[in-house]
N, CA, C and O atoms as a printed pandas DataFrame, in Angstrom:
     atom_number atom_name residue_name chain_id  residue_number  x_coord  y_coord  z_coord
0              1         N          UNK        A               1   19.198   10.133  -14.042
1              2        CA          UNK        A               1   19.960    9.120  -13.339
2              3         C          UNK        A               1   20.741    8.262  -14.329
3              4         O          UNK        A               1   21.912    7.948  -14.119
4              5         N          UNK        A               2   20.060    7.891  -15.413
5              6        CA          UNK        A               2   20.739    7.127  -16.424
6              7         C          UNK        A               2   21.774    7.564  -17.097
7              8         O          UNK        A               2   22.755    6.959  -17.529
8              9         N          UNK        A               3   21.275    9.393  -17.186
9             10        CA          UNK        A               3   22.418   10.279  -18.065
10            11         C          UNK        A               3   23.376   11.100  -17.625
11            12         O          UNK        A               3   24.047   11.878  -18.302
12            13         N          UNK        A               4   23.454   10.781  -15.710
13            14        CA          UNK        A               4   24.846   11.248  -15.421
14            15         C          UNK        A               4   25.479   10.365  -15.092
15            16         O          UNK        A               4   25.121    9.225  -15.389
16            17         N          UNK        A               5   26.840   10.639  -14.237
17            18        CA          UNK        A               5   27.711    9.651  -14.088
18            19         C          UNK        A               5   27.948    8.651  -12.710
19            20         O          UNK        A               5   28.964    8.294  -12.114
20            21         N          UNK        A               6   26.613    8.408  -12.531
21            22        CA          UNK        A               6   26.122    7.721  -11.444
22            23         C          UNK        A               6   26.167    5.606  -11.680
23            24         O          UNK        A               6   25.647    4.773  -12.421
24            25         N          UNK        A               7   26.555    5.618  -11.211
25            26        CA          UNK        A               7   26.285    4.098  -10.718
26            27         C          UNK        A               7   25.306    3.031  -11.736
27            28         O          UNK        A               7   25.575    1.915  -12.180
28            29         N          UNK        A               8   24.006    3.935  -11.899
29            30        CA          UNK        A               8   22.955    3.637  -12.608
30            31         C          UNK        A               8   23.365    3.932  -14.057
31            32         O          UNK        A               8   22.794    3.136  -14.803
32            33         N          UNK        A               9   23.967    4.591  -14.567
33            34        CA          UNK        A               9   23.810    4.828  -15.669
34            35         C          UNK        A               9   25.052    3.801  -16.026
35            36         O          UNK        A               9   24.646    2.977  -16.845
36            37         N          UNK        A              10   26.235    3.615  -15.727
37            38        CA          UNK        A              10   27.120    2.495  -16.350
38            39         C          UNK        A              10   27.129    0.677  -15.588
39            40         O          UNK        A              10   27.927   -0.259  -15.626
40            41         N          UNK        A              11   25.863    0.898  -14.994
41            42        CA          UNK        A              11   25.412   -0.449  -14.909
42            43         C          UNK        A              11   24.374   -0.792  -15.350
43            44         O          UNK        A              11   23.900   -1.893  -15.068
44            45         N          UNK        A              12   23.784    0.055  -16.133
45            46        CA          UNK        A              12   21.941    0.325  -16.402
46            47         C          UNK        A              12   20.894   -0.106  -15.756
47            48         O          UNK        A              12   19.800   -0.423  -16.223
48            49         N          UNK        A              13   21.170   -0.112  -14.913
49            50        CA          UNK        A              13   20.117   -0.705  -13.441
50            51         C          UNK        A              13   19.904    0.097  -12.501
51            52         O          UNK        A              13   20.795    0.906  -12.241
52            53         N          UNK        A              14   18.709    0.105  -11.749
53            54        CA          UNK        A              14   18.259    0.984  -10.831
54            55         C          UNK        A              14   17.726    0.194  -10.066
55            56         O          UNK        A              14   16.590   -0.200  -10.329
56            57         N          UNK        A              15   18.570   -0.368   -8.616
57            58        CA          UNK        A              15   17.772   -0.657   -7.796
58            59         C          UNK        A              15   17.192   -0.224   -6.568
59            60         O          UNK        A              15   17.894    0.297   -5.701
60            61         N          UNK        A              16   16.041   -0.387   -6.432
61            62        CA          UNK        A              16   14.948   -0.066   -5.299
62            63         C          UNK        A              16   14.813   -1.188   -4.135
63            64         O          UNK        A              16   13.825   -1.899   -3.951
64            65         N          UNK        A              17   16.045   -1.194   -3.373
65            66        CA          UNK        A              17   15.785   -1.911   -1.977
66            67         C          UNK        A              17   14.541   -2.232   -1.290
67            68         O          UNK        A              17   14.068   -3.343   -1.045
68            69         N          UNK        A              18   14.138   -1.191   -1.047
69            70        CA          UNK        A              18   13.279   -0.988   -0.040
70            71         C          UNK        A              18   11.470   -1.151   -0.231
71            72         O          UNK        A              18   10.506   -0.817    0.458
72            73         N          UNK        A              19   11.660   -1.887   -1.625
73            74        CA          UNK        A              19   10.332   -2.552   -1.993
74            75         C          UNK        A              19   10.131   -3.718   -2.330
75            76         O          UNK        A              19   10.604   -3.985   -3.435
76            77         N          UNK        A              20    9.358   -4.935   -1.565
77            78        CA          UNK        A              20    9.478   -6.009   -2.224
78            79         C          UNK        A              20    8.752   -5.958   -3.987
79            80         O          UNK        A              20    8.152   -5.101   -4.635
80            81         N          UNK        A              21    9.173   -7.256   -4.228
81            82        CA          UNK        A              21    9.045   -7.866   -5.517
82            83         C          UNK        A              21    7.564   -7.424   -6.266
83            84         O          UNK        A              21    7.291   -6.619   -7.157
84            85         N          UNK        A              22    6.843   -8.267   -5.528
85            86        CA          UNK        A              22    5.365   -7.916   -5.479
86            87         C          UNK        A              22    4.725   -6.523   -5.353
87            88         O          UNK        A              22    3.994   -6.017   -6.205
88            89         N          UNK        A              23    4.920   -6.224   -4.725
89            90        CA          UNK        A              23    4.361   -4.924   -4.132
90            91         C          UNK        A              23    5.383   -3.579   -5.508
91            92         O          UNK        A              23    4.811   -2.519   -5.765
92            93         N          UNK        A              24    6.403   -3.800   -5.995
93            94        CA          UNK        A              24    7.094   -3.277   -7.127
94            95         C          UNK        A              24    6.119   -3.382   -8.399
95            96         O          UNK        A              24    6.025   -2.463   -9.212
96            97         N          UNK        A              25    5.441   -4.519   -8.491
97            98        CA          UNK        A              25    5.252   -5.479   -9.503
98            99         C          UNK        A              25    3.872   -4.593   -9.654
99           100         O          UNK        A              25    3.418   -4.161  -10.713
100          101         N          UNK        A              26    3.422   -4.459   -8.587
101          102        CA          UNK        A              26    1.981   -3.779   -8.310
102          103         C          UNK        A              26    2.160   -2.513   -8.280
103          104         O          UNK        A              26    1.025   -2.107   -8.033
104          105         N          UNK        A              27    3.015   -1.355   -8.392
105          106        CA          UNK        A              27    3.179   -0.328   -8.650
106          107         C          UNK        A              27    3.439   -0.134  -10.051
107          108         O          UNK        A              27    3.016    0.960  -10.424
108          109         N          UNK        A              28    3.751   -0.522  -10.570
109          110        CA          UNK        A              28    4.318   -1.008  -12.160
110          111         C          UNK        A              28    3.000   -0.830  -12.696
111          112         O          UNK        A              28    2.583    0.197  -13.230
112          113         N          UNK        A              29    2.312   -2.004  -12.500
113          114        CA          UNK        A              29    0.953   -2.636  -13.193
114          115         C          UNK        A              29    0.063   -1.366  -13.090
115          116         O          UNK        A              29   -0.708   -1.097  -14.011
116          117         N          UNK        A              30    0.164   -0.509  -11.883
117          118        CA          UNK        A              30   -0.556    0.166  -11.399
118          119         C          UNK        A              30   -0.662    1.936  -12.632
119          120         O          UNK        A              30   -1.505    2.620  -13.213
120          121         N          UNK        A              31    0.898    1.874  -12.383
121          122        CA          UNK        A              31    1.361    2.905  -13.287
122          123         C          UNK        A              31    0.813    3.344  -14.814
123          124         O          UNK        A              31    0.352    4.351  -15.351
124          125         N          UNK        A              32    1.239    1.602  -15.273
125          126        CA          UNK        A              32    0.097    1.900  -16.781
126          127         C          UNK        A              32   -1.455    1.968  -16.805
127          128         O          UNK        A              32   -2.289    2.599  -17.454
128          129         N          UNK        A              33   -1.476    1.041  -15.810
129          130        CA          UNK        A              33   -3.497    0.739  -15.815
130          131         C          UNK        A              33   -4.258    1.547  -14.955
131          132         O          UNK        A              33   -5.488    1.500  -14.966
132          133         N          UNK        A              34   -3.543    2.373  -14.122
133          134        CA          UNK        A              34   -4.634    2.717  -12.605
134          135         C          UNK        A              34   -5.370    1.913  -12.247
135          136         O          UNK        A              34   -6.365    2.296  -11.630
136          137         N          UNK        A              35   -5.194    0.646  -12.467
137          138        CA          UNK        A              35   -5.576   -0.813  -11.321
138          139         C          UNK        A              35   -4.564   -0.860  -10.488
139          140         O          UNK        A              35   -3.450   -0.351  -10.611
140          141         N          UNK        A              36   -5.086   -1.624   -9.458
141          142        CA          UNK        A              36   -4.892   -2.543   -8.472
142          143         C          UNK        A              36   -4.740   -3.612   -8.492
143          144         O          UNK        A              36   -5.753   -4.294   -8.334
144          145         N          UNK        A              37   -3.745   -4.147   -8.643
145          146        CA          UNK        A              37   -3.824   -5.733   -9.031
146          147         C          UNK        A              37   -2.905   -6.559   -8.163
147          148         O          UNK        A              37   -1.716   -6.385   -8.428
148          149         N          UNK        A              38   -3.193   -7.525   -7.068
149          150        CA          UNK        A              38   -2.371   -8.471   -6.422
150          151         C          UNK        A              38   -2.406   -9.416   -7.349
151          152         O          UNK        A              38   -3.121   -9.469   -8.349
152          153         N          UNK        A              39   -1.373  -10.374   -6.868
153          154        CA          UNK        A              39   -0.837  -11.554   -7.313
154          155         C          UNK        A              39   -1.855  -12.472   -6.482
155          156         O          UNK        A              39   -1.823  -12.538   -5.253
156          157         N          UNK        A              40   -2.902  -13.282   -7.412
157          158        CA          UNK        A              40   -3.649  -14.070   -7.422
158          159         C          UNK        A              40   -3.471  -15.331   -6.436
159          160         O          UNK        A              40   -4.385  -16.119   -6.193
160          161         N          UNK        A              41   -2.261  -15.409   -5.939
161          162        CA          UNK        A              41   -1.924  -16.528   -4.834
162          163         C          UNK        A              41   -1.969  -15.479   -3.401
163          164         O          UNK        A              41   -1.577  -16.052   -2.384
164          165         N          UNK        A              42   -2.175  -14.781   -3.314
165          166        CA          UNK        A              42   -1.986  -13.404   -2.010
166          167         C          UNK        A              42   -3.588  -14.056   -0.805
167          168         O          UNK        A              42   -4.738  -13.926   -1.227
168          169         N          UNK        A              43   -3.399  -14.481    0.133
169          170        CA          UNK        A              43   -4.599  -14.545    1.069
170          171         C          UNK        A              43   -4.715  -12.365    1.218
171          172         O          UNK        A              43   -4.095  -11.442    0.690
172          173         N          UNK        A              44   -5.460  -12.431    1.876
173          174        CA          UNK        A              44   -6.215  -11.633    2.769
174          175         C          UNK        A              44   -5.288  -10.692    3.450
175          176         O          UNK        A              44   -5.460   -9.474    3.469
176          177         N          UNK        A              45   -4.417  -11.244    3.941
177          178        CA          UNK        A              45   -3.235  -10.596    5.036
178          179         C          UNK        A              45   -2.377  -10.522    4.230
179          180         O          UNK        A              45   -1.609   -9.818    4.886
180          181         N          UNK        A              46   -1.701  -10.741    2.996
181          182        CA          UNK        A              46   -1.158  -10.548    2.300
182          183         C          UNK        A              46   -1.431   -9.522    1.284
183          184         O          UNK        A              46   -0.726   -8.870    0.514
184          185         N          UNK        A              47   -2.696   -9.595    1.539
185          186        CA          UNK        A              47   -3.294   -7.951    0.513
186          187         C          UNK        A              47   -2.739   -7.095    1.431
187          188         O          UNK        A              47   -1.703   -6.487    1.160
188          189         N          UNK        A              48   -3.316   -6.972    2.511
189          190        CA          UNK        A              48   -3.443   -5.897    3.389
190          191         C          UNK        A              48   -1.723   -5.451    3.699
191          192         O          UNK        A              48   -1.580   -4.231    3.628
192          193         N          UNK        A              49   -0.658   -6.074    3.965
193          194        CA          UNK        A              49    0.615   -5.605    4.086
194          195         C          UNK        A              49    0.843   -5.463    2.431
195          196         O          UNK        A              49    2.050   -5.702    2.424
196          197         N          UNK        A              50    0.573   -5.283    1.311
197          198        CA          UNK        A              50    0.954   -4.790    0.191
198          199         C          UNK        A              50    0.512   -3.530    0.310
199          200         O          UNK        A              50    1.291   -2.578    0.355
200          201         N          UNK        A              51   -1.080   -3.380    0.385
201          202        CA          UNK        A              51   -1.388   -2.654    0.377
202          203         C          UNK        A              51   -0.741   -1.362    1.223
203          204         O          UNK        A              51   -0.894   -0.264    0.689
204          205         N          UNK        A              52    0.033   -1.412    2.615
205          206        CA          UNK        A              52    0.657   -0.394    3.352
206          207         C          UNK        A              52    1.659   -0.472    2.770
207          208         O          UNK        A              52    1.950    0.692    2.494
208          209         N          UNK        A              53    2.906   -1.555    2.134
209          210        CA          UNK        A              53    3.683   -0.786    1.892
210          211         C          UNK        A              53    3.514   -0.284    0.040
211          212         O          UNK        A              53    4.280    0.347   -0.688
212          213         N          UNK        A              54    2.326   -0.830   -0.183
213          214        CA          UNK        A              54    2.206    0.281   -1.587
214          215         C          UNK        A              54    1.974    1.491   -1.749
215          216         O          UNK        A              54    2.149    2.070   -2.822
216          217         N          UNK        A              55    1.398    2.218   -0.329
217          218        CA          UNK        A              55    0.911    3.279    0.349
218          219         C          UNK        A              55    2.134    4.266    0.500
219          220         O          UNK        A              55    2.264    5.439    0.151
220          221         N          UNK        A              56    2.854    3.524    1.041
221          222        CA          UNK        A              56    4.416    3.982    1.852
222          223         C          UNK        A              56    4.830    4.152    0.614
223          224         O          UNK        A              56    4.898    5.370    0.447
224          225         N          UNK        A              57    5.263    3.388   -0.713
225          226        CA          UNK        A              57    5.652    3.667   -2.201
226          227         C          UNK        A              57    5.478    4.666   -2.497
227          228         O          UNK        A              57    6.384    5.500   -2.506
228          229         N          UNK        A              58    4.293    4.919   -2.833
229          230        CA          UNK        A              58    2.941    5.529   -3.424
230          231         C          UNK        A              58    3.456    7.212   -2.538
231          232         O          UNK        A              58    3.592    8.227   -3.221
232          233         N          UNK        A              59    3.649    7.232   -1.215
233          234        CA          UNK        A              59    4.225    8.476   -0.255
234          235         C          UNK        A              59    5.477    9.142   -0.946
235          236         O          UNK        A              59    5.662   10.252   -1.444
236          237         N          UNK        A              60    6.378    7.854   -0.752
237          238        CA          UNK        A              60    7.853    8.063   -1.043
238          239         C          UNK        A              60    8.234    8.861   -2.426
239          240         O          UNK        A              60    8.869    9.915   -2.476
240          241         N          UNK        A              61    7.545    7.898   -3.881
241          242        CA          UNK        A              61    7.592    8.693   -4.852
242          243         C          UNK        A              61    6.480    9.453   -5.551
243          244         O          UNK        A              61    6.312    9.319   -6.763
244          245         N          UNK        A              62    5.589   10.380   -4.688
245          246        CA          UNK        A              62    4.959   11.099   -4.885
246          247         C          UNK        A              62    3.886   10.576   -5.867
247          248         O          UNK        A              62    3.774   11.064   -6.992
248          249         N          UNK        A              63    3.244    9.759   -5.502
249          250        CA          UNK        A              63    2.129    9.156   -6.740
250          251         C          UNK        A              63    0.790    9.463   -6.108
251          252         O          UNK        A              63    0.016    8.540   -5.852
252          253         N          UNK        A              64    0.522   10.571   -5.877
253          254        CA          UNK        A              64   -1.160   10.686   -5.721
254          255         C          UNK        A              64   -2.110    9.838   -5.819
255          256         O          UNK        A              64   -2.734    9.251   -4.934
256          257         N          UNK        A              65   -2.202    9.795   -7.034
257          258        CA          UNK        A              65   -3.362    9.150   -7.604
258          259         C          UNK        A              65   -3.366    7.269   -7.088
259          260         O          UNK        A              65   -4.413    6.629   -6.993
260          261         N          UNK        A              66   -2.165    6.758   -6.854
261          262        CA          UNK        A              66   -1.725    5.522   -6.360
262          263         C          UNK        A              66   -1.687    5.569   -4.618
263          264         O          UNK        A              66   -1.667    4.554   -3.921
264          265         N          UNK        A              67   -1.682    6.996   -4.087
265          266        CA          UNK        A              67   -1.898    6.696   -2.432
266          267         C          UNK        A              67   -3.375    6.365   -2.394
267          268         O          UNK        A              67   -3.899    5.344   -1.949
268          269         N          UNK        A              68   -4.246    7.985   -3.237
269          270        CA          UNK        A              68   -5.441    7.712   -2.894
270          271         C          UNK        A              68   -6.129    6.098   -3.122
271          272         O          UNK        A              68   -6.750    5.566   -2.202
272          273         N          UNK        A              69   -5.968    5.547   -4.196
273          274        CA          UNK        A              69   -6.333    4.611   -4.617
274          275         C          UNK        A              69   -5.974    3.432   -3.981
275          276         O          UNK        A              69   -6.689    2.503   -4.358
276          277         N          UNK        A              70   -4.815    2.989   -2.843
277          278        CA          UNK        A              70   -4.489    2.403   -1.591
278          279         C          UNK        A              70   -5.330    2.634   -0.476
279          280         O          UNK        A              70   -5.682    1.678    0.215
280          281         N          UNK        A              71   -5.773    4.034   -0.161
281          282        CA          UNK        A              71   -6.651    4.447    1.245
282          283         C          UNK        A              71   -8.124    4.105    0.564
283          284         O          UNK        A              71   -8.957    3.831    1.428
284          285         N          UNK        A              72   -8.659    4.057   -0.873
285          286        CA          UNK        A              72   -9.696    3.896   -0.520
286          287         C          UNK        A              72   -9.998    2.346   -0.820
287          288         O          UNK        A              72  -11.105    1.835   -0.648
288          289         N          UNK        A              73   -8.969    1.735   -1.246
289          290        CA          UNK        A              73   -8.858    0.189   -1.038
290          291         C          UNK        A              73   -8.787   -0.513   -0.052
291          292         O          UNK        A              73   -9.459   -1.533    0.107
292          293         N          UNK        A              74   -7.906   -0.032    0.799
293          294        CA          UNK        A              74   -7.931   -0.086    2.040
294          295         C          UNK        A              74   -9.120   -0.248    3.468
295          296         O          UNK        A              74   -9.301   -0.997    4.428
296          297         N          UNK        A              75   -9.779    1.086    2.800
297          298        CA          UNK        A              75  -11.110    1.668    3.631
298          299         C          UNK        A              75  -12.288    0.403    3.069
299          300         O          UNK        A              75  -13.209    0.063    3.812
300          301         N          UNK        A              76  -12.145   -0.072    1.995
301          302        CA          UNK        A              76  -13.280   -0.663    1.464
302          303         C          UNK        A              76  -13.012   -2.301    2.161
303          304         O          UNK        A              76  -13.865   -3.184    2.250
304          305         N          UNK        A              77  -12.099   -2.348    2.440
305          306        CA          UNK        A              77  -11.581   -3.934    2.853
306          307         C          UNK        A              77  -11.187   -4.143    4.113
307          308         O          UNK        A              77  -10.492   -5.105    4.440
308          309         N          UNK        A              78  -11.785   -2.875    5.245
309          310        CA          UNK        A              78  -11.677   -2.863    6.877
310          311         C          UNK        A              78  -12.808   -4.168    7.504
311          312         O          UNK        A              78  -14.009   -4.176    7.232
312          313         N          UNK        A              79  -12.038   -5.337    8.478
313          314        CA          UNK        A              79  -12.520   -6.800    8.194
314          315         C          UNK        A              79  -12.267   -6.471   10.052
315          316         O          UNK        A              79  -11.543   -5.639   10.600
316          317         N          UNK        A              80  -13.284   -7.611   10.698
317          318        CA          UNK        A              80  -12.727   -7.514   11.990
318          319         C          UNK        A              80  -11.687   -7.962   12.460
319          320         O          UNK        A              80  -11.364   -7.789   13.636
320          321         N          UNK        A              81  -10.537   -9.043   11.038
321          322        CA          UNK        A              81   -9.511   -9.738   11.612
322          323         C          UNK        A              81   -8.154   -8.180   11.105
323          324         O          UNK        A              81   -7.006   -8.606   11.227
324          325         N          UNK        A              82   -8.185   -6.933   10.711
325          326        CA          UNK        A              82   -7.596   -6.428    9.878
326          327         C          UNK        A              82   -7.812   -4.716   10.636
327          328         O          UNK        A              82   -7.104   -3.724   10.463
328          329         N          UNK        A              83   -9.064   -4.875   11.497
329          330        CA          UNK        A              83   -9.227   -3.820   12.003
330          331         C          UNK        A              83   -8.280   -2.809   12.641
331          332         O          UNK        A              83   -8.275   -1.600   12.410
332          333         N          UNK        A              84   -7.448   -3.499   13.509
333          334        CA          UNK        A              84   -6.718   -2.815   14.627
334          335         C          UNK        A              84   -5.594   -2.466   14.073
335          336         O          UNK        A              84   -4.930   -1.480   14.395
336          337         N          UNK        A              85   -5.210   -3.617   12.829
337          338        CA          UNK        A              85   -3.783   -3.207   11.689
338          339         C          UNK        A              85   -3.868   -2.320   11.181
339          340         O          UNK        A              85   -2.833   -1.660   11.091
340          341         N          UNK        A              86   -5.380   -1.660   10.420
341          342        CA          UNK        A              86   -5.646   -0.754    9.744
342          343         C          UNK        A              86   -5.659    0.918   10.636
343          344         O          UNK        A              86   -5.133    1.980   10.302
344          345         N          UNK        A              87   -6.308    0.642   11.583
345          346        CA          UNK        A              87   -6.477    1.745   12.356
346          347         C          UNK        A              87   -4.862    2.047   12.887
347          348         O          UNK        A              87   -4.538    3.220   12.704
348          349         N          UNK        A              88   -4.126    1.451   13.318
349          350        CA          UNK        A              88   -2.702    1.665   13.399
350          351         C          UNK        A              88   -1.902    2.311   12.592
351          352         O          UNK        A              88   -1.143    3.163   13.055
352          353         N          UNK        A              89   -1.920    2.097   11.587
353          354        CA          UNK        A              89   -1.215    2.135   10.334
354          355         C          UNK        A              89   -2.125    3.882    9.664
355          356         O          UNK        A              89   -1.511    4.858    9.235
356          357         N          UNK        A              90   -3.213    3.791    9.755
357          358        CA          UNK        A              90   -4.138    4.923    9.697
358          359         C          UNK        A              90   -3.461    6.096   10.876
359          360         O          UNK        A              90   -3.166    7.194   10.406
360          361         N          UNK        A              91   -3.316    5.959   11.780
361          362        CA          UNK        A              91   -2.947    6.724   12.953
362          363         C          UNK        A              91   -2.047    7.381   12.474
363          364         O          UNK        A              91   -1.994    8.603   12.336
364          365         N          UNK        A              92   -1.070    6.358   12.117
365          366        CA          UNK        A              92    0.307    6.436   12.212
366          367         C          UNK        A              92    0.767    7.760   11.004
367          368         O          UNK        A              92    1.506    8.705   11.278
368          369         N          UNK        A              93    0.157    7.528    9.758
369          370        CA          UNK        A              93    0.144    8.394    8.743
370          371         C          UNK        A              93   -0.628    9.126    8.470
371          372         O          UNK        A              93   -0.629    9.685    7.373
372          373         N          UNK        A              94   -1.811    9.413    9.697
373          374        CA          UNK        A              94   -3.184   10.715    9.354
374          375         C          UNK        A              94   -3.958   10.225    7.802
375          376         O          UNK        A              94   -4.135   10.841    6.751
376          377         N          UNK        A              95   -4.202    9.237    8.114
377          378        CA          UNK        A              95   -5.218    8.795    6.903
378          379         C          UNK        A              95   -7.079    9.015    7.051
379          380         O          UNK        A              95   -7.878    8.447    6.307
380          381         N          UNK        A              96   -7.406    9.827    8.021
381          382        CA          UNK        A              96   -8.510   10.102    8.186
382          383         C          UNK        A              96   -9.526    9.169    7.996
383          384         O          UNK        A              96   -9.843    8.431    8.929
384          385         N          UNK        A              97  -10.277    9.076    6.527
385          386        CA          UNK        A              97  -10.930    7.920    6.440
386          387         C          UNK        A              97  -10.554    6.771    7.239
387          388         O          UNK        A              97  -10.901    6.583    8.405
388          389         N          UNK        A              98   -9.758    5.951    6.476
389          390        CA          UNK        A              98   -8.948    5.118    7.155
390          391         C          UNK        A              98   -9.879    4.762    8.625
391          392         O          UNK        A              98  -10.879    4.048    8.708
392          393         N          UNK        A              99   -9.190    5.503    9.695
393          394        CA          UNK        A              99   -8.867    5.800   10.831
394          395         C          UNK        A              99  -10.421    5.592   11.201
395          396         O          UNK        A              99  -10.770    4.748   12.027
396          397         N          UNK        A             100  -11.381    6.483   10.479
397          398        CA          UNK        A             100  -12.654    6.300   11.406
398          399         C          UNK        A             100  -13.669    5.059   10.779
399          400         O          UNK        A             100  -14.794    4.738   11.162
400          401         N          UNK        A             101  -12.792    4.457    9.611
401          402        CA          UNK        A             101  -13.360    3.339    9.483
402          403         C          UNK        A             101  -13.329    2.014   10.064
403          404         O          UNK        A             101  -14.247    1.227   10.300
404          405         N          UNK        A             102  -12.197    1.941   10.228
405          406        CA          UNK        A             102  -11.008    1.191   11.697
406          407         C          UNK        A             102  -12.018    1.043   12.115
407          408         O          UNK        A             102  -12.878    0.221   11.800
408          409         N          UNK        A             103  -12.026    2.241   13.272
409          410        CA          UNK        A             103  -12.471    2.216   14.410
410          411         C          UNK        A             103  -13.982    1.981   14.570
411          412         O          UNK        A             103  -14.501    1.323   15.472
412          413         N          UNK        A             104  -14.556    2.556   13.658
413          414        CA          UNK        A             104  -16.335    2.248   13.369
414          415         C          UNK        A             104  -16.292    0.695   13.673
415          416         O          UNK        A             104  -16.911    0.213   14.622
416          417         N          UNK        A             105  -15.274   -0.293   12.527
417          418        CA          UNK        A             105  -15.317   -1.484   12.663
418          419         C          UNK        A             105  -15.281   -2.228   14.041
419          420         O          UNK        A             105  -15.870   -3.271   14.327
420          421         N          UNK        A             106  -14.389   -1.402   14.901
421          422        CA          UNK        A             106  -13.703   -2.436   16.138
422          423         C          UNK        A             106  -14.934   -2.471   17.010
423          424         O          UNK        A             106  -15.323   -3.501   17.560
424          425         N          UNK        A             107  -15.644   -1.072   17.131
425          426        CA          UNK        A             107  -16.932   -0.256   17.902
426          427         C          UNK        A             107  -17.897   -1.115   17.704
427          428         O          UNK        A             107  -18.371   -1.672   18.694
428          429         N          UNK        A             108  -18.373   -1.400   16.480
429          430        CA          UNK        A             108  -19.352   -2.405   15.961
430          431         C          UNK        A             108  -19.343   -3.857   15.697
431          432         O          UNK        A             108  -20.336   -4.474   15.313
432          433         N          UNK        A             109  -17.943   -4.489   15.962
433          434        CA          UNK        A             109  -17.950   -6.269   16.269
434          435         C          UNK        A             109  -16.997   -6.469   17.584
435          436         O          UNK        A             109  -16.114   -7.324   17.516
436          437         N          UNK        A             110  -17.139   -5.769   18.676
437          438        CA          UNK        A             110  -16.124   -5.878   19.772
438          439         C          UNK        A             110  -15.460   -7.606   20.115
439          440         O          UNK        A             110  -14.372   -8.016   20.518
440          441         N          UNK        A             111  -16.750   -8.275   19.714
441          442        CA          UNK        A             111  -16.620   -9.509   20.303
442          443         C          UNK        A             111  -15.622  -10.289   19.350
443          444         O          UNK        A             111  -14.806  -11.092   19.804
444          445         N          UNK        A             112  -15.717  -10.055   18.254
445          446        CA          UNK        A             112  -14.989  -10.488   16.971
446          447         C          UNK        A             112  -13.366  -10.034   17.375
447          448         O          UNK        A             112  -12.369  -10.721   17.154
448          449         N          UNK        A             113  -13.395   -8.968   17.890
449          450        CA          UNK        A             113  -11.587   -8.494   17.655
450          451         C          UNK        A             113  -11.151   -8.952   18.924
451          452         O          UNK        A             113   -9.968   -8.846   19.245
């Protein structure tokens, strides 16, 4: 991209629309370390929408090792306020785990969701 005669290469920039800041920032970090790392001001619900669209990233440019490591972050942090987001979002992309962890959750605190 840099070394043909594209856009990118005589502006030396490559931009990626379609990812916020954060969630970029966390693919990055992710890339050198194979951590996971949010931005330390992030509540709860703010993990959890990084986490899908780091997933969706992680899809887009083929990073294995960065989807799996989203689904089982994901799976480990299924909450009764997060349940029905997760299982959705699970559906939606055949995330298996995911999906029957969701739902285990919603099954087992009905009163909570």
């Amino acid at each position: 991209m840099f070394q043909t005669e594209m856009k990118e290469q005589s502006t030396g920039l490559c931009e990626i629309a379609d990812l916020d800041g954060n969630v970029l920032d966390t693919l990055i970090h992710y890339a050198y370390t194979h951590e996971l790392k949010f931005n330390d001001d992030f509540d709860q619900s703010e993990i959890d929408e990084s986490l899908e669209q780091l997933w969706m990233a992680a899809e887009k440019y083929d990073m294995k090792k960065l989807r799996a490591a989203c689904e089982v972050r994901m799976t480990e942090e299924v909450y009764a306020d997060n349940a029905f987001r997760f299982l959705a979002f699970a559906r939606e992309h055949e995330i298996k785990q995911l999906r029957m962890t969701a739902a285990k959750c919603i099954g087992d605190h009905p009163s909570s969701i």
